[in-house]
C-alpha positions in Angstrom: -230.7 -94.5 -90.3 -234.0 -94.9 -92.0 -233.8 -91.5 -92.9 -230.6 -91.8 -94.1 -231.6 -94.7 -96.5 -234.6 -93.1 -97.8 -232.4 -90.0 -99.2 -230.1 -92.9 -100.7 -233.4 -94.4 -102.7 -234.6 -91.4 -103.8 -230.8 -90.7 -105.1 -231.2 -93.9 -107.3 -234.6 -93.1 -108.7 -233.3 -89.6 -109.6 -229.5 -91.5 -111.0 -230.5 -95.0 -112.1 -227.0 -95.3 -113.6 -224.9 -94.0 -110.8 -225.3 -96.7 -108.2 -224.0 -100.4 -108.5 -227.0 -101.4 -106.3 -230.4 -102.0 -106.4 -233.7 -100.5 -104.3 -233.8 -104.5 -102.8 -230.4 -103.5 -101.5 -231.6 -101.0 -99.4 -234.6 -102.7 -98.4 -232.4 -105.1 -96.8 -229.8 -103.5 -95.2 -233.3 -101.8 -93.6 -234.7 -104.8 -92.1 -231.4 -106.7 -91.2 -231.2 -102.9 -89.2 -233.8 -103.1 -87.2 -233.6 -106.9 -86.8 -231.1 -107.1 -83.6 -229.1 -110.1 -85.1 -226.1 -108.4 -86.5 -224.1 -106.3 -84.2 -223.3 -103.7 -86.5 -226.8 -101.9 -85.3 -226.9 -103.0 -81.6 -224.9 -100.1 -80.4 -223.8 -97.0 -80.5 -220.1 -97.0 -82.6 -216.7 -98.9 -82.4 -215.8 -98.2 -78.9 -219.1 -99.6 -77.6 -218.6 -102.6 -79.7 -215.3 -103.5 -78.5 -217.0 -102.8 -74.8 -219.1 -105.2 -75.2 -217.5 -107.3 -77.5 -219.9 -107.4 -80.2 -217.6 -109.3 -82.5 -218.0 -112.5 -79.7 -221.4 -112.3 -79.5 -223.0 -111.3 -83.1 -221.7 -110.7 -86.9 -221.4 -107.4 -88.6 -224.0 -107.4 -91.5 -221.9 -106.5 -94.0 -220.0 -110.0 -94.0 -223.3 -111.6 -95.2 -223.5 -108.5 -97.7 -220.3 -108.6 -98.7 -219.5 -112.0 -99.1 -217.7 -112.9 -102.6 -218.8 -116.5 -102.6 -222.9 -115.4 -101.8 -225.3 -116.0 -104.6 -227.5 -113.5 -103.1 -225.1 -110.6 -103.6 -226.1 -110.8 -107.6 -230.0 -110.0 -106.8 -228.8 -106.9 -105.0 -226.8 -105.8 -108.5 -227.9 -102.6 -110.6 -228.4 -103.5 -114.5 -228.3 -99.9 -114.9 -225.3 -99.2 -113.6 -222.3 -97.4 -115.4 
């Protein structure tokens, strides 16, 4: 996954206007990845997370990403973007 972030950052330094967010973005989503709080990382796919009913137990990291009323989401915004 670290991998796969790492291609996305390069991607916005080679596209500055092609991606609505920002390199802090992707710093985050790294370390709420490797933290173990949100559930979306914990296992291995859907199937596993209704097996061990993830949804009880932790919350998916993209409602504290995603969430409209967040001040937070604005710092994660690309000025550049088009």
């Amino acid at each position: 996954f670290l991998q796969f972030l790492a291609c996305v950052w390069h991607l916005t330094q080679q596209f500055p206007c092609a991606f609505e967010f920002n390199g802090d973005f992707l710093l985050d989503l790294h370390r709420r990845s490797v933290s173990g709080i949100y559930g979306t990382f914990c296992v291995n796919g859907p199937r596993d997370r209704a097996d061990f009913q993830m949804h009880l137990k932790t919350v998916a990291v993209w409602d504290s990403f995603l969430d409209p009323g967040a001040v937070v989401q604005k710092q994660y915004l690309n000025p550049l973007y088009k």
